[in-house]
PyMOL Python script that loads the backbone (N, CA, C, O; Angstrom):
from pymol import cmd

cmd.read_pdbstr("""\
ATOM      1  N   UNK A   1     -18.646 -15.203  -6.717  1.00  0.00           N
ATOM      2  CA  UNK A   1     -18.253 -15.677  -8.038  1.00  0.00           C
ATOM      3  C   UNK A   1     -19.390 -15.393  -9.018  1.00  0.00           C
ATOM      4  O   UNK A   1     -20.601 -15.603  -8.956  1.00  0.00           O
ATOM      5  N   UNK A   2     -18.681 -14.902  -9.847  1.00  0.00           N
ATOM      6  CA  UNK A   2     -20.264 -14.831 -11.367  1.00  0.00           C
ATOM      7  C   UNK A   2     -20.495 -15.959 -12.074  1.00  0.00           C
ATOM      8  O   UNK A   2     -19.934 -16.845 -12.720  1.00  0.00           O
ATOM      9  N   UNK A   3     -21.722 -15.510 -11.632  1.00  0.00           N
ATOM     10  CA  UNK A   3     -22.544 -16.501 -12.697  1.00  0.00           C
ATOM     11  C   UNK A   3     -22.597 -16.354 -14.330  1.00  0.00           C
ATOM     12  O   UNK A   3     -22.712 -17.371 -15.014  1.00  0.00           O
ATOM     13  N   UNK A   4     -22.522 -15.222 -14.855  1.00  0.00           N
ATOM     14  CA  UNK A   4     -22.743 -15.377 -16.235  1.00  0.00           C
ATOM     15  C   UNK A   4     -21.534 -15.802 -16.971  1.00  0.00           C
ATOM     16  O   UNK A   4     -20.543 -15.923 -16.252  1.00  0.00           O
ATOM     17  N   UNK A   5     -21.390 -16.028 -18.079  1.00  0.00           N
ATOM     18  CA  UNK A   5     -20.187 -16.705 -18.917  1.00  0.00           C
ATOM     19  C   UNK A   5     -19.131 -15.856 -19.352  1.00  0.00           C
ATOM     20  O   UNK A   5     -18.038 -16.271 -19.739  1.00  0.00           O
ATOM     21  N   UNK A   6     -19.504 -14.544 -19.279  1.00  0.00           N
ATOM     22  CA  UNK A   6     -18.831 -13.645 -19.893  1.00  0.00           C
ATOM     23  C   UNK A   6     -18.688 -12.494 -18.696  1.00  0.00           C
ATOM     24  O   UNK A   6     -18.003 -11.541 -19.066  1.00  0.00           O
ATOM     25  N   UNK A   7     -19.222 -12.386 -17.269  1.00  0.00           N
ATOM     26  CA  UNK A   7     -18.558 -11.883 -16.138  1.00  0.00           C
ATOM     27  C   UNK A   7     -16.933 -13.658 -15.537  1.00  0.00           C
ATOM     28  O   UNK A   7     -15.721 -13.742 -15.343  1.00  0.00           O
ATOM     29  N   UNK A   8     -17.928 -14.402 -15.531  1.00  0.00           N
ATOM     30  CA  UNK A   8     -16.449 -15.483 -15.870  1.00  0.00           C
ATOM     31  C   UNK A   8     -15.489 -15.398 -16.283  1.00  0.00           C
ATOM     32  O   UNK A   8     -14.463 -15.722 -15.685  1.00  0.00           O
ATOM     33  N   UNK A   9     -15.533 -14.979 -17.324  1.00  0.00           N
ATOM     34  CA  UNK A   9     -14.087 -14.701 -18.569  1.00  0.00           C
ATOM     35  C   UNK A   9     -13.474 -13.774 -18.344  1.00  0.00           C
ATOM     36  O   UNK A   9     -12.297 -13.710 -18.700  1.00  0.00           O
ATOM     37  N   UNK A  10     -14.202 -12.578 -17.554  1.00  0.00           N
ATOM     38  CA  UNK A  10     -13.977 -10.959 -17.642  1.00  0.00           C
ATOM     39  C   UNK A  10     -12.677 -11.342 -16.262  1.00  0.00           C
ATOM     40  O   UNK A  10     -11.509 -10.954 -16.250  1.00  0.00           O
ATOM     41  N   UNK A  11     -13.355 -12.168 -15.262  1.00  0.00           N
ATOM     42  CA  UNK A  11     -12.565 -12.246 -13.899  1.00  0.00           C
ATOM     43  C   UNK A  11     -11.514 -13.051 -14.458  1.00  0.00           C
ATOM     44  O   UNK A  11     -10.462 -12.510 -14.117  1.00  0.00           O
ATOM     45  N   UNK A  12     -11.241 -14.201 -15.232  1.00  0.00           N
ATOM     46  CA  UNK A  12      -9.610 -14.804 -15.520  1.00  0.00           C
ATOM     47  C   UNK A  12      -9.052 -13.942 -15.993  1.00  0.00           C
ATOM     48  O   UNK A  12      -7.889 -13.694 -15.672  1.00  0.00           O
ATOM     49  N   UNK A  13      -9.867 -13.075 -17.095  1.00  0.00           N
ATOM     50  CA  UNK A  13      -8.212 -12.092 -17.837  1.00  0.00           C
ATOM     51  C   UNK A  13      -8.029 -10.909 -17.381  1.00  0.00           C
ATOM     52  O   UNK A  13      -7.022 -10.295 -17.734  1.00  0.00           O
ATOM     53  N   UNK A  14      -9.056 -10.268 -16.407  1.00  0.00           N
ATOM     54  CA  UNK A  14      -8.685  -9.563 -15.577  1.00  0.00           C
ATOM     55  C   UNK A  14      -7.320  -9.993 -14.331  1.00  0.00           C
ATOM     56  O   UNK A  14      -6.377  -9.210 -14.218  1.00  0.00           O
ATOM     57  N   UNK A  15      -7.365 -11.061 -13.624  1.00  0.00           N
ATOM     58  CA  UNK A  15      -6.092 -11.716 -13.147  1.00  0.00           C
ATOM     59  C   UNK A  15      -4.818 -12.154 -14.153  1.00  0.00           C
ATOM     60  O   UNK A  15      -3.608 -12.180 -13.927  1.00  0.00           O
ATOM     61  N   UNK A  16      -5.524 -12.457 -15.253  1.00  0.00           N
ATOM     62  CA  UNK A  16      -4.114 -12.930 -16.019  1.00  0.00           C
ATOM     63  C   UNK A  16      -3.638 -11.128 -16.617  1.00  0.00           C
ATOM     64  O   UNK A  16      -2.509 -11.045 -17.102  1.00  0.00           O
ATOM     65  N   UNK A  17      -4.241 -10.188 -16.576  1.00  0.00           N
ATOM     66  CA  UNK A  17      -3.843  -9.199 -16.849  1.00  0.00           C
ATOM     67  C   UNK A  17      -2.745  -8.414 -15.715  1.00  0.00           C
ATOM     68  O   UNK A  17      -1.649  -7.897 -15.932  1.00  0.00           O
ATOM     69  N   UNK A  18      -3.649  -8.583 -14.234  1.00  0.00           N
ATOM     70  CA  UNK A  18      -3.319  -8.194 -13.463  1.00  0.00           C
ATOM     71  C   UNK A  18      -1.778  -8.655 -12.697  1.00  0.00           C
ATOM     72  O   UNK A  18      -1.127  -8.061 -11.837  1.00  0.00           O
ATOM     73  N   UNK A  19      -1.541  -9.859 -13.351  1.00  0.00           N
ATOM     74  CA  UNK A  19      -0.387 -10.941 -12.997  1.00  0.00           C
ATOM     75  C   UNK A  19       0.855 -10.354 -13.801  1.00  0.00           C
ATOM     76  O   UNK A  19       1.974 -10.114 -13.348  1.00  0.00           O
ATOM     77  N   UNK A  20       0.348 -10.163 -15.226  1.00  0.00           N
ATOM     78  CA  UNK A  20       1.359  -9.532 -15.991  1.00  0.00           C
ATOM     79  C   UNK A  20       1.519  -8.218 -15.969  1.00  0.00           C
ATOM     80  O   UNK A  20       2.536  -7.824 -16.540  1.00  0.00           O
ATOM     81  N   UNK A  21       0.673  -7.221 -15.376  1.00  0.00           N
ATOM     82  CA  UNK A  21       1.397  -5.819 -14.881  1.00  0.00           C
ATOM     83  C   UNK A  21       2.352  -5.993 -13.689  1.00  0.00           C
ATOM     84  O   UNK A  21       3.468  -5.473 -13.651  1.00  0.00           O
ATOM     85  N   UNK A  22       1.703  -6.954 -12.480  1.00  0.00           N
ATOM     86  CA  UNK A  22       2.780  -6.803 -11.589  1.00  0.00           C
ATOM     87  C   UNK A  22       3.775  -7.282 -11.777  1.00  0.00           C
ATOM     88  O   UNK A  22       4.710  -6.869 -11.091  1.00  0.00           O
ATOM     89  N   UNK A  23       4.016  -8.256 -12.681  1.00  0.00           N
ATOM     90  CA  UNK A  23       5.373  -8.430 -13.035  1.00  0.00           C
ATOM     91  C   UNK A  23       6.059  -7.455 -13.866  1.00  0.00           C
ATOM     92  O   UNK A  23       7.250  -7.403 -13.556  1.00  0.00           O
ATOM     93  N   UNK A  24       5.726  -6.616 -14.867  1.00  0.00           N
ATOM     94  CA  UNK A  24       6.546  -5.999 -15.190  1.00  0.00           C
ATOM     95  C   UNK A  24       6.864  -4.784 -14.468  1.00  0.00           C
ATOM     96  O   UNK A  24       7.909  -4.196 -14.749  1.00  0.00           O
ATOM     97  N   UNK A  25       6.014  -4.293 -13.482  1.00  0.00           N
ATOM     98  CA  UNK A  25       5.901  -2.886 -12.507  1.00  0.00           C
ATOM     99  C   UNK A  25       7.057  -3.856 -11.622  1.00  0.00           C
ATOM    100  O   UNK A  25       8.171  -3.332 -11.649  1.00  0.00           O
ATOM    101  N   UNK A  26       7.018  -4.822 -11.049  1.00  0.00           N
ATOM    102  CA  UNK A  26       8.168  -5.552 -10.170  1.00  0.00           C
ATOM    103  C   UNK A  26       9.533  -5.744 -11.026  1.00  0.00           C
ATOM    104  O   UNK A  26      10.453  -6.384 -10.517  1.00  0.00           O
ATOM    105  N   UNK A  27       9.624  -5.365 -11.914  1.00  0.00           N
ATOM    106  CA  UNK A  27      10.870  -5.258 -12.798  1.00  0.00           C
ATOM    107  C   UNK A  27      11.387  -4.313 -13.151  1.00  0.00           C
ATOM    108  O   UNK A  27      12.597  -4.194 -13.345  1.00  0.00           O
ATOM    109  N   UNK A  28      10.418  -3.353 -13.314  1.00  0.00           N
ATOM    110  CA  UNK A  28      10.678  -2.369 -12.881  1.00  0.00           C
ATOM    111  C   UNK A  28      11.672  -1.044 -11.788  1.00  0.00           C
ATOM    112  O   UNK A  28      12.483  -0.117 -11.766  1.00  0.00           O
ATOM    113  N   UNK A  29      10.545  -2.163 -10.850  1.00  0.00           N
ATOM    114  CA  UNK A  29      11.219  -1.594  -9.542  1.00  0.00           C
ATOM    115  C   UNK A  29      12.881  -2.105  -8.930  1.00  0.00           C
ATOM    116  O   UNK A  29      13.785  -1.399  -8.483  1.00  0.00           O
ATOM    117  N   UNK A  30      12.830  -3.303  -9.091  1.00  0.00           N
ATOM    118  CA  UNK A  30      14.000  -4.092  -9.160  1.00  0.00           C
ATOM    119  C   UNK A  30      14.711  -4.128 -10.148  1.00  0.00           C
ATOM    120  O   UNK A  30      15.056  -5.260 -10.487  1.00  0.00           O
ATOM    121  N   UNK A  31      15.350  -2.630 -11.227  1.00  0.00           N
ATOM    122  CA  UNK A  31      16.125  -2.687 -12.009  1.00  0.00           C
ATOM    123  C   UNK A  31      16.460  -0.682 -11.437  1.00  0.00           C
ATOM    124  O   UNK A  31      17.482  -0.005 -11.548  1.00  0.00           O
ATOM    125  N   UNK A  32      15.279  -0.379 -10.937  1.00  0.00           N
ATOM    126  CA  UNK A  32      15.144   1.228 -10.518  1.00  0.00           C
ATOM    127  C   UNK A  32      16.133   1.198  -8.955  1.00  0.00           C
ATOM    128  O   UNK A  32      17.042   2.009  -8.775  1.00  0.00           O
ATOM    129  N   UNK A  33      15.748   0.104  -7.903  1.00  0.00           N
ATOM    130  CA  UNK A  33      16.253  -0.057  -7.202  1.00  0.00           C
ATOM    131  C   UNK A  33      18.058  -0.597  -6.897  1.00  0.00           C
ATOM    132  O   UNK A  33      18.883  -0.495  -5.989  1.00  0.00           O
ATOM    133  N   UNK A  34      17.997  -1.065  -7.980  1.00  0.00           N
ATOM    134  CA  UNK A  34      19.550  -1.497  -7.970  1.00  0.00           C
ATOM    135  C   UNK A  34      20.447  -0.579  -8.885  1.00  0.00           C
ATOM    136  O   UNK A  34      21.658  -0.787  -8.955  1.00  0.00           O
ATOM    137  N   UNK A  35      19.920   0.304  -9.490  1.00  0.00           N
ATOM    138  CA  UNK A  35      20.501   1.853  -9.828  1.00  0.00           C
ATOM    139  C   UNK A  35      20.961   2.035  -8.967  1.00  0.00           C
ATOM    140  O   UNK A  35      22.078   1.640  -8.630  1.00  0.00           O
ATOM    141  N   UNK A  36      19.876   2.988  -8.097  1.00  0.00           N
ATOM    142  CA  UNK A  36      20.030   3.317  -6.904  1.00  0.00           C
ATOM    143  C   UNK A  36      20.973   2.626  -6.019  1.00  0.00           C
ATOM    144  O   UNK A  36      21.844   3.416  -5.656  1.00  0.00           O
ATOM    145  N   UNK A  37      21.090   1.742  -5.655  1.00  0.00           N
ATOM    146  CA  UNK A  37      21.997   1.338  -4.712  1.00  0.00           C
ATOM    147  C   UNK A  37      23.425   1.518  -4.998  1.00  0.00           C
ATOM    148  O   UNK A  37      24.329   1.666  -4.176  1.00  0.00           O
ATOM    149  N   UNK A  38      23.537   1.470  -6.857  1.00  0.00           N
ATOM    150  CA  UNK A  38      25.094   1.904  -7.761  1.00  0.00           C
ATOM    151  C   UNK A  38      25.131   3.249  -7.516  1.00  0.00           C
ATOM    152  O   UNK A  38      26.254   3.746  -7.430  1.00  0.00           O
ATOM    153  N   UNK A  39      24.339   3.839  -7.407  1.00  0.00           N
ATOM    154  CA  UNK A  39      24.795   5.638  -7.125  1.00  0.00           C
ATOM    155  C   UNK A  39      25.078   5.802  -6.050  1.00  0.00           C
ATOM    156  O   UNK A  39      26.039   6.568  -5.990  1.00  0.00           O
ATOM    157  N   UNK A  40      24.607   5.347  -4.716  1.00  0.00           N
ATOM    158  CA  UNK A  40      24.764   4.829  -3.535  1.00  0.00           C
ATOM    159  C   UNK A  40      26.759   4.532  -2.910  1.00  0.00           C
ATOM    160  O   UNK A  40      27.610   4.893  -2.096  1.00  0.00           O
ATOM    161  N   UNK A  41      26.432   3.475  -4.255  1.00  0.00           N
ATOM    162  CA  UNK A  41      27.922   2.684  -3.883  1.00  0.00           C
ATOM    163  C   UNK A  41      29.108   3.345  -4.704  1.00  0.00           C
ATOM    164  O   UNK A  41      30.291   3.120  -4.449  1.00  0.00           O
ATOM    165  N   UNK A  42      28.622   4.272  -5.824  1.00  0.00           N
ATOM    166  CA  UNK A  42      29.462   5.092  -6.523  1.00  0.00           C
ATOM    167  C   UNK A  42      29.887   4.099  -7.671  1.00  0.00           C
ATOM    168  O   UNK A  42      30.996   4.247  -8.185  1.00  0.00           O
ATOM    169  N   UNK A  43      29.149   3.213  -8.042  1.00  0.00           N
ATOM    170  CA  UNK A  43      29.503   2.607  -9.216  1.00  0.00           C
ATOM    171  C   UNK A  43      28.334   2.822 -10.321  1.00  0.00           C
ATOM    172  O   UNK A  43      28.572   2.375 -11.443  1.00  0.00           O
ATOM    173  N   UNK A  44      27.573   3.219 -10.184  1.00  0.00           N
ATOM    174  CA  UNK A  44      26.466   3.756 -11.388  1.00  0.00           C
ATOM    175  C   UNK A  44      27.007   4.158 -12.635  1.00  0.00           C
ATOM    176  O   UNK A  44      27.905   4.998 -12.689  1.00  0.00           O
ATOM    177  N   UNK A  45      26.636   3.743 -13.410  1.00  0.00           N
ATOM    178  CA  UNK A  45      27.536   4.053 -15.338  1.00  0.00           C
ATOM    179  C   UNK A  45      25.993   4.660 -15.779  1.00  0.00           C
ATOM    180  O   UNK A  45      24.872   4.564 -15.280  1.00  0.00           O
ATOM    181  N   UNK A  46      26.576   5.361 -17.033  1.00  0.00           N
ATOM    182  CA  UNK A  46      25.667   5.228 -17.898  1.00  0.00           C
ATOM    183  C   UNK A  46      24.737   4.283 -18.571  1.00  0.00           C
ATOM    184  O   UNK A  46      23.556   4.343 -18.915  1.00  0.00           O
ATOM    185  N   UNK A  47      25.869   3.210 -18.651  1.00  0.00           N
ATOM    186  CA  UNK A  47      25.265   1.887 -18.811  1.00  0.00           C
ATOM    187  C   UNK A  47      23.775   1.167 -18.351  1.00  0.00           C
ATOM    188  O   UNK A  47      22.734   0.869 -18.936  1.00  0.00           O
ATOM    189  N   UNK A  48      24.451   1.040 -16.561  1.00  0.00           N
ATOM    190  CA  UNK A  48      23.323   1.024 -16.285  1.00  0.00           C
ATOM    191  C   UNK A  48      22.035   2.028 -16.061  1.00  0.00           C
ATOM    192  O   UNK A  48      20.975   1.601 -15.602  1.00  0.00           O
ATOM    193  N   UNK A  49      22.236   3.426 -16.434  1.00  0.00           N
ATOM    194  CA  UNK A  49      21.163   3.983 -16.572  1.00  0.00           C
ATOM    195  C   UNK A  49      20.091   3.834 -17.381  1.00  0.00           C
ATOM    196  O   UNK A  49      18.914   4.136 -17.187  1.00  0.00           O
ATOM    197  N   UNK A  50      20.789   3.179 -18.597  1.00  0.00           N
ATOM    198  CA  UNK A  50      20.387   2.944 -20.037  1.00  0.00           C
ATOM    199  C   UNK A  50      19.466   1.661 -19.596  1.00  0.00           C
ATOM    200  O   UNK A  50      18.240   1.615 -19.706  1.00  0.00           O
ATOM    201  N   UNK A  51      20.095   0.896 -19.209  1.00  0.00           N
ATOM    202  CA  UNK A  51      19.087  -0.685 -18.706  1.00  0.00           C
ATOM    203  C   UNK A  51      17.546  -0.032 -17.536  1.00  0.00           C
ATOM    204  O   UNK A  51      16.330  -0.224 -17.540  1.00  0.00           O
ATOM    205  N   UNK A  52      18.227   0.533 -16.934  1.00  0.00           N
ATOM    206  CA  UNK A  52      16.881   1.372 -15.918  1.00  0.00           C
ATOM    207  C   UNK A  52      16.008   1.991 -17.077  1.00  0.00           C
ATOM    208  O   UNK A  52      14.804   1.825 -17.268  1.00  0.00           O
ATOM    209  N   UNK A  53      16.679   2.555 -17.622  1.00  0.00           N
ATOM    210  CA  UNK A  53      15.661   3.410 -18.592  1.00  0.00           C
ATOM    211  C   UNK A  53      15.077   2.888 -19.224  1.00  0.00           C
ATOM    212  O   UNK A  53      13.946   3.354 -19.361  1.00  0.00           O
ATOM    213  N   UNK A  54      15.403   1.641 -20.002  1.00  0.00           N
ATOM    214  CA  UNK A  54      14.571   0.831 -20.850  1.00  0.00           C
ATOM    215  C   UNK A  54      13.433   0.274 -20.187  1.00  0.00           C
ATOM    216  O   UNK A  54      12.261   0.126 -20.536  1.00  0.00           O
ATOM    217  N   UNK A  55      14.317  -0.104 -18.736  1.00  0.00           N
ATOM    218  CA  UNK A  55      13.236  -1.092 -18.341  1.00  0.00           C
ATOM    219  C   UNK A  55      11.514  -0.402 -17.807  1.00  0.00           C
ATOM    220  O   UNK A  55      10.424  -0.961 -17.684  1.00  0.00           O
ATOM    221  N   UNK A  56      11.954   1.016 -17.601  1.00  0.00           N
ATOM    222  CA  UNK A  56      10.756   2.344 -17.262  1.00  0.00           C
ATOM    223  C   UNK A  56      10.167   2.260 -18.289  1.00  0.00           C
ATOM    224  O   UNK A  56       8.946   2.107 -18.274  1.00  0.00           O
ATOM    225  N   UNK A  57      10.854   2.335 -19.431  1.00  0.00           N
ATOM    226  CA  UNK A  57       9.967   2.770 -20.866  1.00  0.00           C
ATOM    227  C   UNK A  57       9.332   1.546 -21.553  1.00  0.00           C
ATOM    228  O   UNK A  57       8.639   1.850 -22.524  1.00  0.00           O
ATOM    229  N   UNK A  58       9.430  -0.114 -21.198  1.00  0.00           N
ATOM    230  CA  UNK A  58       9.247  -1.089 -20.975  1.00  0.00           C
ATOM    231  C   UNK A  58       7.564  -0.746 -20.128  1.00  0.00           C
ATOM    232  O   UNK A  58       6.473  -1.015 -20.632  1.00  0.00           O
ATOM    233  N   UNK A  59       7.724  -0.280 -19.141  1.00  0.00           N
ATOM    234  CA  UNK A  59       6.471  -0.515 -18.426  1.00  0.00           C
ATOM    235  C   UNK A  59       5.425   0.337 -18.653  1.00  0.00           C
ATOM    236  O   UNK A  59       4.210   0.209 -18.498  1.00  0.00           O
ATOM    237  N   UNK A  60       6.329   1.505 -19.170  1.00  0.00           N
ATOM    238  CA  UNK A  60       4.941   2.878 -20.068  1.00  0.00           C
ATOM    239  C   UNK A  60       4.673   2.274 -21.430  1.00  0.00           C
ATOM    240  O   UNK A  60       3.574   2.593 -21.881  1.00  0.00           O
ATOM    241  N   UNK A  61       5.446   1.435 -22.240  1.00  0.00           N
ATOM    242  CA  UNK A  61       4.806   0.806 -23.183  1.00  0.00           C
ATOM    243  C   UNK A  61       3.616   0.287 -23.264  1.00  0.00           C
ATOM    244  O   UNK A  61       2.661   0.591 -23.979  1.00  0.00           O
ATOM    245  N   UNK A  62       3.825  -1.000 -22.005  1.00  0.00           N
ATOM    246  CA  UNK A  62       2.715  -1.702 -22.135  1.00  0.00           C
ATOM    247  C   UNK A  62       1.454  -1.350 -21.131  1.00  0.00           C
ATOM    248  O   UNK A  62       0.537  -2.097 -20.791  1.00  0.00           O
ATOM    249  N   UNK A  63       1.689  -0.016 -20.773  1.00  0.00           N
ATOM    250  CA  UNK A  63       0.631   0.807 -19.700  1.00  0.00           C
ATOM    251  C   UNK A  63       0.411   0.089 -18.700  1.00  0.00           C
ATOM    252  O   UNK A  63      -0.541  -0.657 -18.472  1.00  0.00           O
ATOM    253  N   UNK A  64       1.802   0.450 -17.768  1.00  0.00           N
ATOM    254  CA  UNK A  64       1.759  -0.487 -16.875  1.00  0.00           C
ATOM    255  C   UNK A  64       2.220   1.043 -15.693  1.00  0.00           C
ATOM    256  O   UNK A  64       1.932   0.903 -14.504  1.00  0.00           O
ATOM    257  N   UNK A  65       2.796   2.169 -16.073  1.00  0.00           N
ATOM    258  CA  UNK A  65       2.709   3.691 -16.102  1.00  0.00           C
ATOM    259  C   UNK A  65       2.438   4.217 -16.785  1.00  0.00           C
ATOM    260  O   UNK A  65       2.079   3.547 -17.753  1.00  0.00           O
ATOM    261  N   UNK A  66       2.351   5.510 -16.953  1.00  0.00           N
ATOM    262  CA  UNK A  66       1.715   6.528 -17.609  1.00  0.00           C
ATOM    263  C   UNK A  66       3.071   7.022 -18.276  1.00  0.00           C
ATOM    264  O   UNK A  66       4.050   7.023 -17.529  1.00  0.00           O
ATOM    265  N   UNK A  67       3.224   7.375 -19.380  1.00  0.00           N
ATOM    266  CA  UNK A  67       4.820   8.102 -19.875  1.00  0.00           C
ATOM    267  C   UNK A  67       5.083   9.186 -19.525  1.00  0.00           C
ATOM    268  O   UNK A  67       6.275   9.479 -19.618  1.00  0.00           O
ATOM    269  N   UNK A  68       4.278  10.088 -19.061  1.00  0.00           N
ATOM    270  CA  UNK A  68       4.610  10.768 -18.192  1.00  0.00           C
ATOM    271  C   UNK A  68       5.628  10.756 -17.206  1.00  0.00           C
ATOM    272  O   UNK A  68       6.694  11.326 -16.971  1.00  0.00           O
ATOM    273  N   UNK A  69       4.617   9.567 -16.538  1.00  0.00           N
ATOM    274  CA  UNK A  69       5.578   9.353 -15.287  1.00  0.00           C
ATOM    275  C   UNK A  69       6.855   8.370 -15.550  1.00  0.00           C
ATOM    276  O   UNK A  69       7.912   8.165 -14.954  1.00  0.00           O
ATOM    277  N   UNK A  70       6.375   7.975 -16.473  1.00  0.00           N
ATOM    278  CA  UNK A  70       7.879   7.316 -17.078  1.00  0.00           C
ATOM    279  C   UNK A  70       8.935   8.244 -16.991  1.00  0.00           C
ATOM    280  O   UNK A  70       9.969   8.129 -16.333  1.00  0.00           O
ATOM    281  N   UNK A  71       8.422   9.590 -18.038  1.00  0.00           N
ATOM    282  CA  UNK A  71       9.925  10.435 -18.406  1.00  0.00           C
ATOM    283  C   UNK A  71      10.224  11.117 -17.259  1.00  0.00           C
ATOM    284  O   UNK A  71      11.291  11.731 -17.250  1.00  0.00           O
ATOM    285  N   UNK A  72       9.310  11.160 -15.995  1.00  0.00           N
ATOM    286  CA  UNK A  72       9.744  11.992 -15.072  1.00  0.00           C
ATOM    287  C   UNK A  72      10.540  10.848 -14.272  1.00  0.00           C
ATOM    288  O   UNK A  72      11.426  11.238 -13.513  1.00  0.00           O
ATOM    289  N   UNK A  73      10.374   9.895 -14.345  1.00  0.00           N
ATOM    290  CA  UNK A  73      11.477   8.932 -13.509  1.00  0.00           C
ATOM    291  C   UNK A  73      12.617   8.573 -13.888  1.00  0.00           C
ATOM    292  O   UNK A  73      13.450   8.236 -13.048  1.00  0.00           O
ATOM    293  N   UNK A  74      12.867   8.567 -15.057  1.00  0.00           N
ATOM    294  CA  UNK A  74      14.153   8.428 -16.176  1.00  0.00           C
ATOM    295  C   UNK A  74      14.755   9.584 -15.756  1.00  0.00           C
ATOM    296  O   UNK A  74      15.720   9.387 -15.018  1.00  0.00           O
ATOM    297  N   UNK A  75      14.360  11.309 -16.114  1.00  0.00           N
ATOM    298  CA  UNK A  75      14.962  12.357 -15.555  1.00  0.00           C
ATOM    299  C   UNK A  75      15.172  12.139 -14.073  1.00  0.00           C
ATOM    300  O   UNK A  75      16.286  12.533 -13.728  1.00  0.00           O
ATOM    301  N   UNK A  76      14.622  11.756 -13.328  1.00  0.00           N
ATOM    302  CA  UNK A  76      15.152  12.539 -11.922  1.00  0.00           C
ATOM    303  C   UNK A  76      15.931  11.085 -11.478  1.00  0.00           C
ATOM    304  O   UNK A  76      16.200  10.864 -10.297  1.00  0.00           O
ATOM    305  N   UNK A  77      16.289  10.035 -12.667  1.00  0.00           N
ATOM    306  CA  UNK A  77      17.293   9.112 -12.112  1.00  0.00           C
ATOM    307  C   UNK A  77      18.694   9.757 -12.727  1.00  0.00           C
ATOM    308  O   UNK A  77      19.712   9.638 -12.044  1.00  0.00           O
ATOM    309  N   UNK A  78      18.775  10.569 -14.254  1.00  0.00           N
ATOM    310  CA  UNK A  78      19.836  11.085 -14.897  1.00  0.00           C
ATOM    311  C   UNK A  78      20.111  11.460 -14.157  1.00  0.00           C
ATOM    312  O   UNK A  78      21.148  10.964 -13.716  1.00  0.00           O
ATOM    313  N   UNK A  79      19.387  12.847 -13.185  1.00  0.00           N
ATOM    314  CA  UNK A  79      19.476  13.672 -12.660  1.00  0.00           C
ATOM    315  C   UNK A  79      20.566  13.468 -11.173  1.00  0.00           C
ATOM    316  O   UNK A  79      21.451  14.158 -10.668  1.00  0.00           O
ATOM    317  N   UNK A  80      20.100  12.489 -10.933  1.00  0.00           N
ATOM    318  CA  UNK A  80      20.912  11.808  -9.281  1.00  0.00           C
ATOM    319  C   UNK A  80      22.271  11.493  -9.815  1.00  0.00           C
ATOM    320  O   UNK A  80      23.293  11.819  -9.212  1.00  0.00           O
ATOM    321  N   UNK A  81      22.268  10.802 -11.047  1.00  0.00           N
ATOM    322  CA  UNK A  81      23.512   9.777 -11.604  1.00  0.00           C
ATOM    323  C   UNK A  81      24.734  11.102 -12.202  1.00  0.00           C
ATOM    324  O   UNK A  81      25.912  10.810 -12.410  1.00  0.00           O
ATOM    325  N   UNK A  82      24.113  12.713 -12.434  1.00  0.00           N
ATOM    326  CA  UNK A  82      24.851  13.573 -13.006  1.00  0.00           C
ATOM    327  C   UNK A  82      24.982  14.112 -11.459  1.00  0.00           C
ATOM    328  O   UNK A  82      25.545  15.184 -11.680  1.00  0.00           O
ATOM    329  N   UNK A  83      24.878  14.073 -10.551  1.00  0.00           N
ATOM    330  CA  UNK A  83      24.693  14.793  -9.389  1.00  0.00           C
ATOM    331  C   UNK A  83      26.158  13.879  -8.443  1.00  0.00           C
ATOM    332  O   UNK A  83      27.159  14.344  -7.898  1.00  0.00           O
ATOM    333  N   UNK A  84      25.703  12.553  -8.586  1.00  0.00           N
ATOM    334  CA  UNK A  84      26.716  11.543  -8.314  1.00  0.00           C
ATOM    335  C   UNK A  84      27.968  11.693  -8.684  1.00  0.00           C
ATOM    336  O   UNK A  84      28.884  11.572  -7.870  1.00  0.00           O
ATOM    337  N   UNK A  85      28.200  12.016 -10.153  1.00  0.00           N
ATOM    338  CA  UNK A  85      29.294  11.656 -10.621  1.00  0.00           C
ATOM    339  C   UNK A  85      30.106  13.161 -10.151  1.00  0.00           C
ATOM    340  O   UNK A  85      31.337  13.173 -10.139  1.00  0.00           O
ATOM    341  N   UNK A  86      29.628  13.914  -9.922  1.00  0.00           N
ATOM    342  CA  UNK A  86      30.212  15.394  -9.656  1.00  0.00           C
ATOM    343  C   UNK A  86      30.810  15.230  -8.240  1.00  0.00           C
ATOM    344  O   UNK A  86      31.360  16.183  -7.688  1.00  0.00           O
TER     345      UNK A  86
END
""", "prot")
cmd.dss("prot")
cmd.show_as("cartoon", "prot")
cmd.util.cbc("prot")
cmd.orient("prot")
């Protein structure tokens, strides 16, 4: 544990930081994952692509990914959901 006042401070909002990425990277995943299971089950809409997508571009907002890898996960979910519907 640190001793100085300001390695102190650095370690709470480093956890309170770290608390609020994994929650939104876990919301992420659990909105990416239940896509998936609709393309799966053959009920995937656009709709819900649109909610997946937000929720990706949601987590590259607050640099929780890189947008990069945001837009490459948004594409290669279109990509499954246009692949699906064929």
């Amino acid at each position: 544990m640190p001793n100085i006042k300001s390695a102190i401070k650095r370690v709470k909002v480093s956890e309170t930081k770290n608390l609020r990425n994994r929650m939104i990277k876990s919301a992420m995943r659990t909105t990416v994952k239940k896509f998936e299971t609709a393309v799966v089950a053959g009920t995937a809409d656009a709709q819900l692509l649109a909610a997946t997508s937000g929720a990706v571009d949601k987590a590259a907002t607050k640099g929780v990914i890189h947008k990069n890898a945001a837009n490459r996960k948004k594409a290669r979910l279109a990509k499954r959901l246009a692949k699906a519907a064929q």
